[in-house]
Structure formats: structure tokens, C-alpha cells
C-alpha positions as CSV (number, residue, x, y, z in Angstrom):
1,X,45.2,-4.7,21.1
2,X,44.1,-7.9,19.7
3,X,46.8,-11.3,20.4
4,X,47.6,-12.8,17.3
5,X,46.9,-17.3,18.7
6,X,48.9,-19.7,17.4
7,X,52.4,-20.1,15.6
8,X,53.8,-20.0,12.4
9,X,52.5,-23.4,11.3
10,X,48.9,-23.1,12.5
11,X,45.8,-24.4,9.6
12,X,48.9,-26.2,8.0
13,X,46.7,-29.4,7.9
14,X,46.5,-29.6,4.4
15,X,49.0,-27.5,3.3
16,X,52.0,-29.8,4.7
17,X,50.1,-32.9,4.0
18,X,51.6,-35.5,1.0
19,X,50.3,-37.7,-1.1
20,X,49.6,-41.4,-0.5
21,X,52.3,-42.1,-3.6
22,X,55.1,-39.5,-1.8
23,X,55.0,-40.7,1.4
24,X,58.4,-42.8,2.7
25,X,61.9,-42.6,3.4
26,X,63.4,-39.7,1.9
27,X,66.0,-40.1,-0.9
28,X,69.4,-38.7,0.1
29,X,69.6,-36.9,-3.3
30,X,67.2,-34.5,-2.3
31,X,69.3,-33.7,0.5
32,X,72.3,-33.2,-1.6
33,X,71.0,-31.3,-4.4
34,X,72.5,-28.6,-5.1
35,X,71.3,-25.1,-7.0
36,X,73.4,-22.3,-8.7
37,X,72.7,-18.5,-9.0
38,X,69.6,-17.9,-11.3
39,X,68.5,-20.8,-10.9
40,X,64.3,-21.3,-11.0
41,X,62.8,-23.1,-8.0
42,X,59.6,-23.6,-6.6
43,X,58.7,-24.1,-2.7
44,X,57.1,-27.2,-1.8
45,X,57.0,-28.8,1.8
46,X,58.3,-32.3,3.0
47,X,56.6,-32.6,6.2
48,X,58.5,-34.7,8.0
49,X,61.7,-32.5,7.9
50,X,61.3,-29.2,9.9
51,X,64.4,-27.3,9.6
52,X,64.1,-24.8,6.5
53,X,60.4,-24.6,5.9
54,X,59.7,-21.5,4.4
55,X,56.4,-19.2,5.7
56,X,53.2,-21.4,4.6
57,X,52.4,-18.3,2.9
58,X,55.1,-18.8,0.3
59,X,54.8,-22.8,-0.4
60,X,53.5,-23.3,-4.0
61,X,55.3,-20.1,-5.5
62,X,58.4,-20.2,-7.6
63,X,61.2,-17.9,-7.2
64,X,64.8,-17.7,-7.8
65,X,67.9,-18.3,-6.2
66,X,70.0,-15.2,-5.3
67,X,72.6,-16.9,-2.9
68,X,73.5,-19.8,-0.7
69,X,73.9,-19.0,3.2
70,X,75.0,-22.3,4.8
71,X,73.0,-25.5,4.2
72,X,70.0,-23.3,2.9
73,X,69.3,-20.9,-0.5
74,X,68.3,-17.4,-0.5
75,X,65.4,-17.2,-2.7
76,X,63.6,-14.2,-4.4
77,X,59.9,-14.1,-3.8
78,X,57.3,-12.1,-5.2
79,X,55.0,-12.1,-2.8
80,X,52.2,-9.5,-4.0
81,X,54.2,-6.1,-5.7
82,X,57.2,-6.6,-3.0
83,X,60.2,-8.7,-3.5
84,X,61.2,-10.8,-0.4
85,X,63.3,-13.3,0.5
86,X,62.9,-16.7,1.8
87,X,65.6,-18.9,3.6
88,X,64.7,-22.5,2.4
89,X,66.8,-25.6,2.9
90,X,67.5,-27.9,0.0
91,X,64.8,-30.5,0.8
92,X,62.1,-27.9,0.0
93,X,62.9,-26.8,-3.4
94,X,62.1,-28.3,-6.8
95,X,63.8,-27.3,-9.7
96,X,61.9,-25.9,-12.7
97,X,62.8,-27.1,-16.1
């Protein structure tokens, strides 16, 4: 049986990078937004906070919010033909208009 090497945030290099324009101090309104059911989010990463990154597989797709479970959203993926959900905290989600 082959061993799967490396963790959950391995070739992240350029995924989790920012932009020269993003980077500083993080504004607490990101922090403290807050999202309601039905709502239409996408992922995107800020680095430098680790707690509620969602699986690099899902950063970049949209989805929508189907609950809150304590400081983070439940949010409905499709990832290929399956429905799944991701546990993302506040700081990682943009809001589509």
C-alpha cells in the first residue's frame, strides 16, 4: 500500500499566497462579518490566519451558507456531481453580490 507524504497544506505555495496590495494588518470587520442562511459566498484564503481554512481543494469556489456552528459557517459545496460541506471561519469568505 502506497503512504500518502505530506499534510493537508502541502504545494499550497501559491495557492495561499496574497497579493503585494493585500498584504497587512487585517481589518477587524472581516473578523466580525457576519452571513445569513442562503447567503452566496466564495472561499478565499488569508494566509496568515490558520484556524478555519477550508481543504485547498475548495479555495476559489463559491457556495452557500446552510448554517452557522460556532465562530465558523457551514457551506454547501459542489465539488464535482457531489454536494459537500465545508467548515470555514468568517475570515475566509467573501460575499457575492
Amino acid at each position: 500500500m502506497v503512504k500518502r507524504i505530506g499534510t493537508a497544506r502541502r504545494k499550497t505555495r501559491g495557492l495561499y499566497s496574497i497579493k503585494h496590495r493585500d498584504k497587512g494588518k487585517i481589518k477587524i470587520r472581516d473578523y466580525l462579518q457576519s452571513f445569513n442562511e442562503g447567503d452566496k459566498v466564495i472561499l478565499r484564503i488569508r494566509h496568515n490566519v490558520q484556524s478555519g481554512i477550508p481543504f485547498r481543494r475548495f479555495v476559489g469556489l463559491s457556495g452557500i451558507v446552510i448554517g452557522k456552528q460556532g465562530e465558523a459557517y457551514k457551506v454547501s459545496i459542489k465539488d464535482m456531481n457531489k454536494q459537500k460541506i465545508a467548515l470555514v471561519h468568517p475570515l475566509h469568505l467573501k460575499r457575492m453580490n
